[in-house]
C-alpha positions as CSV (number, residue, x, y, z in Angstrom):
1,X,95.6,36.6,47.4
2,X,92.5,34.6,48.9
3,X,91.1,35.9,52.3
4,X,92.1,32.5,54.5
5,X,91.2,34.1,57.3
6,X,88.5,37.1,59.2
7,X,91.4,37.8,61.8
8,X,94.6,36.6,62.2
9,X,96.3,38.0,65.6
10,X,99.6,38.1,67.1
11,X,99.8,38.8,70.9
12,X,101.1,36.8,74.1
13,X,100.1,33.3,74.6
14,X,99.2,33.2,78.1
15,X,97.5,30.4,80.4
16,X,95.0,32.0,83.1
17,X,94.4,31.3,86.7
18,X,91.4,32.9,87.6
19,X,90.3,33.2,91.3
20,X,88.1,35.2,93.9
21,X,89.8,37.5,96.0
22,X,88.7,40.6,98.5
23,X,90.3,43.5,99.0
24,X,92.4,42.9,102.0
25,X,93.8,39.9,100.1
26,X,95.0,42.4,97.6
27,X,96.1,44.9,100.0
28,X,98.1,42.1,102.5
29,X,99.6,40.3,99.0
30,X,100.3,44.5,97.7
31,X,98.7,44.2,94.4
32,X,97.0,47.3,92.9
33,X,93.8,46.7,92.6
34,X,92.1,46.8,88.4
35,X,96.3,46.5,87.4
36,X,98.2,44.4,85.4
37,X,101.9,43.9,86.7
38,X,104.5,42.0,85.2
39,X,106.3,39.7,87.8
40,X,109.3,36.9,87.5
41,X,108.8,32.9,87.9
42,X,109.5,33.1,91.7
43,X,106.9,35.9,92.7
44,X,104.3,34.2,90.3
45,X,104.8,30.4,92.5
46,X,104.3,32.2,95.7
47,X,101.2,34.1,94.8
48,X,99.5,31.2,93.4
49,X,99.9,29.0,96.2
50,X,98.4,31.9,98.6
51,X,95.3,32.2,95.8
52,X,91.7,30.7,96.2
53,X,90.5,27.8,94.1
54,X,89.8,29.1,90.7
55,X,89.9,27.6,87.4
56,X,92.3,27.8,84.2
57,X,92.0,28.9,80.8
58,X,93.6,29.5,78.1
59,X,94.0,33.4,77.7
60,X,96.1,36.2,76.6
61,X,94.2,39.1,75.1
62,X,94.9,38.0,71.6
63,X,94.3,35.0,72.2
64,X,90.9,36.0,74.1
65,X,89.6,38.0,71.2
66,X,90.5,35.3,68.4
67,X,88.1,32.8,70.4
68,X,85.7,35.6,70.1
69,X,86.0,35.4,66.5
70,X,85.6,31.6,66.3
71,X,82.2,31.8,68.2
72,X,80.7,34.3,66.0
73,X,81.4,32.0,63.3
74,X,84.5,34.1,61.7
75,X,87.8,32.1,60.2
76,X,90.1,33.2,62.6
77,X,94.6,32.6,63.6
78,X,96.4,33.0,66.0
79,X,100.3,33.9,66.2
80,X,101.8,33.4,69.7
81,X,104.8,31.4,71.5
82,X,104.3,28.6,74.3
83,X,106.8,26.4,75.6
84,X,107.0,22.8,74.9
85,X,105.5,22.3,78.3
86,X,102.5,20.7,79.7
87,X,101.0,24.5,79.8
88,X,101.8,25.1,76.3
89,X,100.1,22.0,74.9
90,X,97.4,22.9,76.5
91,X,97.0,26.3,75.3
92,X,97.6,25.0,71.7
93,X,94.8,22.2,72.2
94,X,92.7,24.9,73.5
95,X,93.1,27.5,70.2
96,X,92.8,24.6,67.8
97,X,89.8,23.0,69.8
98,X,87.8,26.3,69.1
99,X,88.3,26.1,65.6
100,X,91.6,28.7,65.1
101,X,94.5,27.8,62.9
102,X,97.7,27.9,65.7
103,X,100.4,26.5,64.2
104,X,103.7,28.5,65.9
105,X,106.7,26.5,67.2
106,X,106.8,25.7,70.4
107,X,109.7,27.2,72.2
108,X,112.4,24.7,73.8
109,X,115.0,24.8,76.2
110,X,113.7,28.3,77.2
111,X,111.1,30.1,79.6
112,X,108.1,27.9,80.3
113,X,104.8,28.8,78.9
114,X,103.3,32.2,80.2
115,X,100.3,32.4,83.3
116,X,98.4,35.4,84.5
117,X,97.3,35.1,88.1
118,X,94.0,36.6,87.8
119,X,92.2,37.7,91.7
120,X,88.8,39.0,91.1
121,X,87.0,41.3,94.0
122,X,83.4,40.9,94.6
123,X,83.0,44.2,92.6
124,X,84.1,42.4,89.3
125,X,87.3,43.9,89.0
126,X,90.1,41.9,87.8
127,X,93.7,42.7,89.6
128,X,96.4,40.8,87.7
129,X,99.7,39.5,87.9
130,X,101.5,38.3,84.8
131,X,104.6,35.5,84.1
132,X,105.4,36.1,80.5
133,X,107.7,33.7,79.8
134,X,108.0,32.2,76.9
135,X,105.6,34.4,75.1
136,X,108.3,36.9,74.9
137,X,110.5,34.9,72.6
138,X,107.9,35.3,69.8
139,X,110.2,36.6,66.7
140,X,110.3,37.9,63.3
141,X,111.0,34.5,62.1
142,X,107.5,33.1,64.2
143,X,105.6,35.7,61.7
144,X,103.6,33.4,59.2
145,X,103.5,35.4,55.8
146,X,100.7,32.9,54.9
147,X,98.5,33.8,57.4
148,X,99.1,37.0,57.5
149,X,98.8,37.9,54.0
150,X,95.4,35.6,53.6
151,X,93.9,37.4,56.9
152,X,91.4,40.3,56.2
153,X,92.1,41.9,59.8
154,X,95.9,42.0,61.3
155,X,95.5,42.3,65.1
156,X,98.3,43.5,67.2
157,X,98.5,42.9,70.7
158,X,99.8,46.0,73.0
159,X,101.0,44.7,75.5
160,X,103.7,42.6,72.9
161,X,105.3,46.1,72.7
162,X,107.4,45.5,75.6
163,X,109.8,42.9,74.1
164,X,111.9,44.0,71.2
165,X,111.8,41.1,69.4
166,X,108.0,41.4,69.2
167,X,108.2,44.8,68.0
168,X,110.7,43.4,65.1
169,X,107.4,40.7,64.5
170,X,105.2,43.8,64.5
171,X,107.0,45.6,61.8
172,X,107.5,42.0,59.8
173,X,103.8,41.6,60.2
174,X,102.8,45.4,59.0
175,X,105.3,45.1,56.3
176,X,103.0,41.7,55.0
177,X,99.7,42.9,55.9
178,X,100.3,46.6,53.9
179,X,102.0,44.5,50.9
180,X,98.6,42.4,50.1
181,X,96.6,45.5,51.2
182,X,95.3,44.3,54.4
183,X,93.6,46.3,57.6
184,X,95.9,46.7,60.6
185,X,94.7,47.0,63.9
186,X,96.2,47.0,67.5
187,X,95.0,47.3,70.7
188,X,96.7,49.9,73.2
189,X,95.8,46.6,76.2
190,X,97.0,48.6,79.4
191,X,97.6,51.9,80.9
192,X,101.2,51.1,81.7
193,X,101.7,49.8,78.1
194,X,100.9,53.3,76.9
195,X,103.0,54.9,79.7
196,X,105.9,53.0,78.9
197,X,105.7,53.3,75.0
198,X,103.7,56.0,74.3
199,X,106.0,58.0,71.5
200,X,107.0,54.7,70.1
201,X,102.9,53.6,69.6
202,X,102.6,56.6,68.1
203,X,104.9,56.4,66.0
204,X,104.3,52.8,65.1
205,X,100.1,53.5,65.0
206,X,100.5,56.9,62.9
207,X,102.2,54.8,60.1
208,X,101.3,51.3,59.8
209,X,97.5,51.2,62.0
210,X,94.0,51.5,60.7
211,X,92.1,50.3,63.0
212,X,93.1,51.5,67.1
213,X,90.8,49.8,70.3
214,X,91.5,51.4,73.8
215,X,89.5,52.1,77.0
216,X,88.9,55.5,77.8
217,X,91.8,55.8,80.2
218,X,93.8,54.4,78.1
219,X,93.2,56.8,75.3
220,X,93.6,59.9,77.8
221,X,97.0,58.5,78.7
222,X,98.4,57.9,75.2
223,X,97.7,62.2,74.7
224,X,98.0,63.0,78.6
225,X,94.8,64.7,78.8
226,X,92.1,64.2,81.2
227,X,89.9,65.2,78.6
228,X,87.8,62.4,76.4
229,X,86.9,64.2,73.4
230,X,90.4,65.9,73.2
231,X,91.8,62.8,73.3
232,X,89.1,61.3,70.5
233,X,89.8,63.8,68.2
234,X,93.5,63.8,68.3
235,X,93.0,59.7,67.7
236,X,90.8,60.4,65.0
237,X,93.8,62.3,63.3
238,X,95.8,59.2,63.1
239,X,93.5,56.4,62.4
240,X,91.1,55.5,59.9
241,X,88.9,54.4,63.0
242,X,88.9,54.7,66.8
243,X,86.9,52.4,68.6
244,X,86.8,53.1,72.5
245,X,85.5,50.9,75.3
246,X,83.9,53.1,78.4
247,X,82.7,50.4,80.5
248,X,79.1,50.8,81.8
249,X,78.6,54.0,79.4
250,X,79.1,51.9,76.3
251,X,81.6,52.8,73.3
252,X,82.8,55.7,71.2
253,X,83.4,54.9,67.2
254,X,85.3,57.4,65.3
255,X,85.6,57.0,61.7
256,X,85.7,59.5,58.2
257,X,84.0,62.3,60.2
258,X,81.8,60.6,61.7
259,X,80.9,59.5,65.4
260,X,78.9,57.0,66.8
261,X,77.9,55.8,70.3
262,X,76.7,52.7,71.3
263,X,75.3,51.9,74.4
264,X,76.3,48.6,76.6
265,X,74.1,45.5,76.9
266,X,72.9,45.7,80.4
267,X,74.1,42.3,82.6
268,X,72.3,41.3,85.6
269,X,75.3,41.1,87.9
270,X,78.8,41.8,86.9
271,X,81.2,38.8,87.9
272,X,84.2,39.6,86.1
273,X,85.4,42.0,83.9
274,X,88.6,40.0,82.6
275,X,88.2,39.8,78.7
276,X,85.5,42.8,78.4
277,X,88.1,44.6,76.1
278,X,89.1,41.5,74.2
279,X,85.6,40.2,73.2
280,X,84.5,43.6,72.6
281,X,87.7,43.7,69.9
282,X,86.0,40.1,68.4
283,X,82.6,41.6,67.6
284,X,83.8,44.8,66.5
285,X,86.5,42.7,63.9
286,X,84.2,40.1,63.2
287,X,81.4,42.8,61.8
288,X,83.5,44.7,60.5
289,X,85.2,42.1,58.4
290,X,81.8,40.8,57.2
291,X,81.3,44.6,56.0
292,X,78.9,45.6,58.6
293,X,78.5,49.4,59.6
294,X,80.5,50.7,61.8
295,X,77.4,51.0,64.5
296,X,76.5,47.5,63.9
297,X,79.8,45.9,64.8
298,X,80.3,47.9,67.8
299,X,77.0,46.7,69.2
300,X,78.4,43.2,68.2
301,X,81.2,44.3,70.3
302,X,79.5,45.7,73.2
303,X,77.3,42.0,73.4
304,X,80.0,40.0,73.3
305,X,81.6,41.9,76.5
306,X,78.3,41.6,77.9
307,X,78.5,38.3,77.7
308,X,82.5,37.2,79.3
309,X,81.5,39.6,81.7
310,X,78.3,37.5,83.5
311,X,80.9,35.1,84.2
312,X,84.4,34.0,85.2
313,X,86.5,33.7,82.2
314,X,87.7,35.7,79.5
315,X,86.4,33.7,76.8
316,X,82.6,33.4,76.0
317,X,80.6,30.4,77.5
318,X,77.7,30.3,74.7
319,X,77.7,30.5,71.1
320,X,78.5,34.4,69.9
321,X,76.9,33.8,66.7
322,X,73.8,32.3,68.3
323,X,73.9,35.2,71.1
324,X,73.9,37.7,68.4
325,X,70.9,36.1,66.6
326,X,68.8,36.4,69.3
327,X,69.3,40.1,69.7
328,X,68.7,40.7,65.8
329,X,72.5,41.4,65.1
């Protein structure tokens, strides 16, 4: 079948509110600072109206990383479920406005569209409060075989694993991309997502994933070790390739017996660290669907989290492709 597409992603379609915060703010309101809790409709009113001025984006981590793909030039989709609400059309504005194909039905009658509540500290750390909302309805029957099949890349959203009816979509999805011989890949997104699922992951990563991104804390918590390399190698058992995120020190790439580390871009001030993971995802995919070694596209990776994290947002403000000219990539 053709290649329609780099990266075609499946994850929660979320609108972002995105706002400086200190630490007492987090402490009187008791969020846990660097988290990412789930709350209801209610909680999520009452915490925006008590948040700073920020701004609003389109988001999800998905979503984030498929935006990343656009503006290194890839072909990118996205799979993800909005309401047929003011938020929702604005999300599906946003995706098609960077170029990605977003064609999934809007939900109606249902949850309205899904918001993070984003409270950035002074240190760059992002403390965040999710509404999922309709995102959560996202089915079996939302899975396009189209895109799926015509997508080099298959990119699963972790934190979609808490809603059985997404992890139905998952298996729809892994079921299409292994039939027309496509790359899966997930991301393990959270801490508490690996808590929560951690033998079902497994289980889902050891026989339908390629291609696994964490952070290093969430790698140790998927094997319960406080020990990186322990955890590295027992990912490298399961995967055909590992890429880690670990923040300032750069990444770790595992892959056919080999290992490579790649150093972060140094930023001149750290703003905000929302997206870090996502873009870092989009440069990795985005090399690595253009068949660039494995070192190369995590150094793609590791600029384009560079870049979302010099300013508030988690999508990048400039031109990836352009970006990563510039630096010889």
């Amino acid at each position: 079948m053709t290649e329609l597409y780099d990266v075609a992603a499946i994850g929660n379609a979320i609108v972002d509110v995105i706002a400086p915060a200190t630490d007492d703010f987090l402490s009187a309101n008791a969020l846990d600072k660097g988290a990412m809790m789930l709350i209801d409709e209610a909680r999520g009113v009452e915490l925006y109206g008590k948040m700073a001025a920020g701004i609003e984006a389109s988001g999800g981590s998905a979503g984030n990383t498929i935006a990343g793909v656009a503006s290194f030039g890839g072909r990118a989709a996205y799979l993800g479920k909005v309401a047929k609400d003011q938020l929702g059309d604005v999300f599906a504005h946003d995706m098609r406005a960077i170029g990605a194909h977003f064609d999934t039905p809007p939900l109606t009658g249902g949850p309205a569209t899904a918001r993070s509540l984003i409270n950035v500290t002074p240190d760059g750390e992002r403390t965040m409060c999710t509404y999922l909302g309709a995102s959560t309805e996202f089915a079996a029957a939302d899975v396009d075989a189209a895109v799926i099949e015509g997508a080099k890349i298959v990119y699963l959203e972790g934190y979609l694993f808490d809603a059985e009816a997404a992890r139905r979509a998952f298996a729809k999805a892994a079921g299409l991309a292994r039939g027309a011989g496509r790359m899966m890949a997930i991301t393990l997104s959270d801490g508490f997502v690996v808590d929560r699922h951690r033998e079902a992951l497994l289980g889902f990563i050891e026989s339908q994933v390629d291609l696994v991104f964490a952070n290093d804390t969430e790698l140790m918590a998927m094997f319960q070790t406080t020990d990186f390399d322990d955890a590295m190698a027992q990912m490298r058992g399961k995967v055909k390739i590992a890429a880690v995120t670990r923040g300032a020190a750069g990444s770790t790439i595992a892959a056919a017996g080999q290992t490579f580390d790649v150093p972060a871009y140094a930023v001149e001030k750290v703003v905000d660290t929302t997206g870090a993971g996502d873009q870092y995802a989009a440069g990795f995919m985005f090399g690595l669907a253009k068949g660039r070694p494995l070192n190369v596209c995590g150094q793609l990776g590791s600029l384009a989290a560079s870049e979302v994290i010099s300013h508030y947002g988690p999508r990048p403000l400039v031109n990836l492709k352009d970006l990563a000219a510039s630096k010889g990539l």
